[in-house]
C-alpha positions in Angstrom: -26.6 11.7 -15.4 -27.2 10.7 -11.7 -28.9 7.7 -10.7 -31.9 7.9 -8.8 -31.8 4.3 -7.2 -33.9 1.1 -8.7 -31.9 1.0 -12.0 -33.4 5.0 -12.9 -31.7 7.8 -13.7 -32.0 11.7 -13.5 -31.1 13.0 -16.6 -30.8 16.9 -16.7 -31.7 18.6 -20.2 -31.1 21.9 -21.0 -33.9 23.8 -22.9 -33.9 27.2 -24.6 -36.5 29.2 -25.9 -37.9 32.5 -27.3 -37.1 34.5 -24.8 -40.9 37.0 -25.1 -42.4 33.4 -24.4 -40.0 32.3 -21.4 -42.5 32.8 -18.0 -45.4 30.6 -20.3 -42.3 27.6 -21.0 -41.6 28.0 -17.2 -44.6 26.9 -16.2 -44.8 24.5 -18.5 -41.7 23.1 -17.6 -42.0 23.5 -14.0 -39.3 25.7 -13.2 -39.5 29.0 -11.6 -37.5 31.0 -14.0 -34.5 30.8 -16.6 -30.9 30.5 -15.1 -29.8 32.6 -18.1 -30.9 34.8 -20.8 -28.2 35.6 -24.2 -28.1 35.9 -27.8 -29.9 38.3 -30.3 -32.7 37.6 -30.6 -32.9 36.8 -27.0 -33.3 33.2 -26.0 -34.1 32.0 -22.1 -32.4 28.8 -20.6 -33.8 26.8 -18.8 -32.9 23.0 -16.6 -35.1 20.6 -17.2 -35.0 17.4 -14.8 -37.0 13.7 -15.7 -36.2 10.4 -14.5 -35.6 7.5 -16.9 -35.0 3.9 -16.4 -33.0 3.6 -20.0 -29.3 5.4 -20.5 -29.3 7.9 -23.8 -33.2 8.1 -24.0 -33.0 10.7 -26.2 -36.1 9.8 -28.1 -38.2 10.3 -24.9 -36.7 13.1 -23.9 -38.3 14.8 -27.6 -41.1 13.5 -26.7 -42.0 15.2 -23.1 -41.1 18.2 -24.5 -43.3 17.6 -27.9 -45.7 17.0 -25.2 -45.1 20.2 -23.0 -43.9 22.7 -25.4 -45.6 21.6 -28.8 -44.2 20.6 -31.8 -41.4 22.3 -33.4 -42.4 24.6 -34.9 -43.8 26.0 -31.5 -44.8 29.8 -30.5 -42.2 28.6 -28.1 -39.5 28.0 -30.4 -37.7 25.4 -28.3 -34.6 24.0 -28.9 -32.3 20.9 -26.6 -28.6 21.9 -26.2 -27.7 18.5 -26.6 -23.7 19.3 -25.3 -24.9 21.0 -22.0 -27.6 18.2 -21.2 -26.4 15.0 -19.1 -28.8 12.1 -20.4 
């Protein structure tokens, strides 16, 4: 996690989806597509950037997406790789 200046941080999260929903997430995530695409069934990957003023805000983090994305269970079926996400 980078800091942002003014006692914030950038905190990167890595989001996947169902792959036959992945240009609706991107839109709703703000990116412009997925940087990968794998597994069977199919699941897109995408970065997903916030800043934060708390370290390990992983409760807010659920939250925006809850927010974004619906909640699990979503037509998006959205998941957080927790490992690949600097927060």
């Amino acid at each position: 996690m980078k800091s942002n200046g003014f006692g914030s941080w950038r905190q990167k999260i890595i989001v996947h989806v169902d792959a036959e929903h992945s240009e609706e997430a991107a839109r709703k995530l703000g990116a412009s597509k997925p940087f990968a695409k794998r597994g069977r069934p199919e699941r897109a990957y995408f970065e997903w950037t916030r800043v934060t003023t708390r370290r390990d805000d992983d409760e807010d983090v659920v939250f925006e997406l809850c927010m974004l994305l619906g909640n699990p269970p979503s037509q998006y079926d959205w998941h957080i790789d927790w490992g690949a996400s600097e927060f």
